[in-house]
C-alpha positions in Angstrom: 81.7 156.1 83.0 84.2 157.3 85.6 82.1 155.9 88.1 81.8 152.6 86.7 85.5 152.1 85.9 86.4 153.2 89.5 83.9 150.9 91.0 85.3 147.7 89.2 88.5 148.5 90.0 88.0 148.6 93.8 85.9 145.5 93.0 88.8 143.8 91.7 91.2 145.0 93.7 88.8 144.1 97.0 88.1 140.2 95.7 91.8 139.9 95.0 92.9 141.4 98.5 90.1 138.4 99.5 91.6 136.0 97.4 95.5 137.0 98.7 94.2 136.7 102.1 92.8 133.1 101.4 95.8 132.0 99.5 97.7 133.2 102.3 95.8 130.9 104.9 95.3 127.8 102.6 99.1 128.1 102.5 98.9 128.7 106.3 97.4 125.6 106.5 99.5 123.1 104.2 102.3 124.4 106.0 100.8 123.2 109.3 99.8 119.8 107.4 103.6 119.6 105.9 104.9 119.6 109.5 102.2 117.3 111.1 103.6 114.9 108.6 107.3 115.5 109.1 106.2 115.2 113.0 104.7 111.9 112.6 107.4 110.5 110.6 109.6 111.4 112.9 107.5 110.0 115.9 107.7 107.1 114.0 111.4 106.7 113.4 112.0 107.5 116.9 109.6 106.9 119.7 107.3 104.1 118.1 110.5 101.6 117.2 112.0 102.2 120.4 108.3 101.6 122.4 107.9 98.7 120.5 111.7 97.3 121.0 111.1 97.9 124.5 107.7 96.5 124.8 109.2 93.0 123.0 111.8 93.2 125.3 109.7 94.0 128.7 107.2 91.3 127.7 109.3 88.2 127.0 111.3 89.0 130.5 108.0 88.9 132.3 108.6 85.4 132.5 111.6 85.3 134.6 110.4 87.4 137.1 108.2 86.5 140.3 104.6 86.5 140.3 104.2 89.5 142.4 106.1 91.7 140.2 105.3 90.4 136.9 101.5 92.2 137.8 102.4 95.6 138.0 104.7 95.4 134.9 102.1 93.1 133.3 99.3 95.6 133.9 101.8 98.9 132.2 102.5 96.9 129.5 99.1 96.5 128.2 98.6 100.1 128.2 101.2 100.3 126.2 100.4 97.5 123.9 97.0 99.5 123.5 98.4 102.6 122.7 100.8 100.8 120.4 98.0 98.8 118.9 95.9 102.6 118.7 98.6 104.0 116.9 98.8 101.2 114.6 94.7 101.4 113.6 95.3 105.5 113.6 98.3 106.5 112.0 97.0 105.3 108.1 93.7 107.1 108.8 95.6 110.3 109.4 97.9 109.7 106.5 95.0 109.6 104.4 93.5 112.6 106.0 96.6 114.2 105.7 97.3 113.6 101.9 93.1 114.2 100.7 93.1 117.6 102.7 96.7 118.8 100.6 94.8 117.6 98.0 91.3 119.9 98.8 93.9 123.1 99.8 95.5 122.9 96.5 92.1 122.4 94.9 90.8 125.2 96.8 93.1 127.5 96.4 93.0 127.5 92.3 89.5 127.6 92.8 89.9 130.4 94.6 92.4 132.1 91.8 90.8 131.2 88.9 87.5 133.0 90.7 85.5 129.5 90.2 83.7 129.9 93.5 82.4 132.8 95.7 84.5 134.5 98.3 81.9 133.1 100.6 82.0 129.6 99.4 85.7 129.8 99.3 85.8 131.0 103.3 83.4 128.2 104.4 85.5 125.7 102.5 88.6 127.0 103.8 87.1 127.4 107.8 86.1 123.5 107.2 89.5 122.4 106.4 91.5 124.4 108.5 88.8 122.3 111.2 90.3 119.0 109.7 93.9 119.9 110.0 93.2 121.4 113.9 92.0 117.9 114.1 95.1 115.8 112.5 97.7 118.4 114.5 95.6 117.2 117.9 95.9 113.9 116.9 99.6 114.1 116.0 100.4 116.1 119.4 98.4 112.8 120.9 99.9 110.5 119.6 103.6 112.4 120.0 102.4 112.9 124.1 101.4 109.1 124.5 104.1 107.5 123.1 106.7 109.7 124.6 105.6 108.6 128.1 105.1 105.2 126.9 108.8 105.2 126.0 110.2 106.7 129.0 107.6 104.2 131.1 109.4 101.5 128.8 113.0 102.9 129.7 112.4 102.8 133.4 110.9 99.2 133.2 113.7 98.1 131.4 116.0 99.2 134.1 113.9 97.7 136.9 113.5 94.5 135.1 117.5 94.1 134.3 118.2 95.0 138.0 115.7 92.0 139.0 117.0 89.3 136.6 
């Protein structure tokens, strides 16, 4: 009877070291979320307004400069207006991402808690969404990269188009 008792204990105590561990990584893991979407509101408050101000800007001065500038500025500023229009198409998509994984952690974890699913379930669950929000913070840290340059490439075009006009 010892035996038995002894054994459930350290069966307990082992699945809810396994569960703590979990918790502790889904929690890992909405943190990461939680800051991916403080970063891209951020990148939106900041570097998107002032790559589009300074795309609007670039673009309707292309017109009073000579031909044989206006191609090398013309040529920069669809790469930004793609990267622009890319963010655009992207950003909701990663929103959404963003809010249904949250929404699977939290879903997880009480499953996890409440012992609804294996340890092993739980683990392949939890490796496949950690794999989605590796994917948003990539595509966050793209998206913060490209538009940063696009906004310094912006600046400097600005400058060299005021100094032509």
């Amino acid at each position: 009877m010892l035996i038995v008792l002894s054994l459930a204990i350290a069966f307990t105590s082992c699945r809810d070291r396994a569960n703590c561990i979990s918790c502790t990584k889904i929690d890992q893991v909405q943190k990461q979320l939680a800051q991916d979407s403080v970063s891209l509101a951020r990148l939106e408050r900041r570097e998107l307004l002032d790559v589009e101000k300074g795309f609007h800007y670039c673009d309707s001065m292309l017109q009073f400069l000579s031909p044989d500038i206006v191609a090398d500025h013309f040529e920069a500023l669809n790469i930004t207006q793609g990267y622009l229009q890319q963010y655009q198409e992207v950003a909701p998509l990663i929103k959404e991402k963003m809010s249904f994984s949250q929404k699977q952690l939290n879903s997880l974890k009480n499953d996890i808690l409440s012992h609804y699913i294996s340890d092993s379930l739980g683990a392949t669950y939890l490796e496949t969404e950690a794999m989605i929000a590796d994917t948003i913070h990539q595509q966050v840290l793209y998206f913060k990269d490209r538009l940063g340059a696009q906004k310094k490439d912006i600046a400097t075009r600005k400058q060299s188009i005021n100094k032509i006009k």
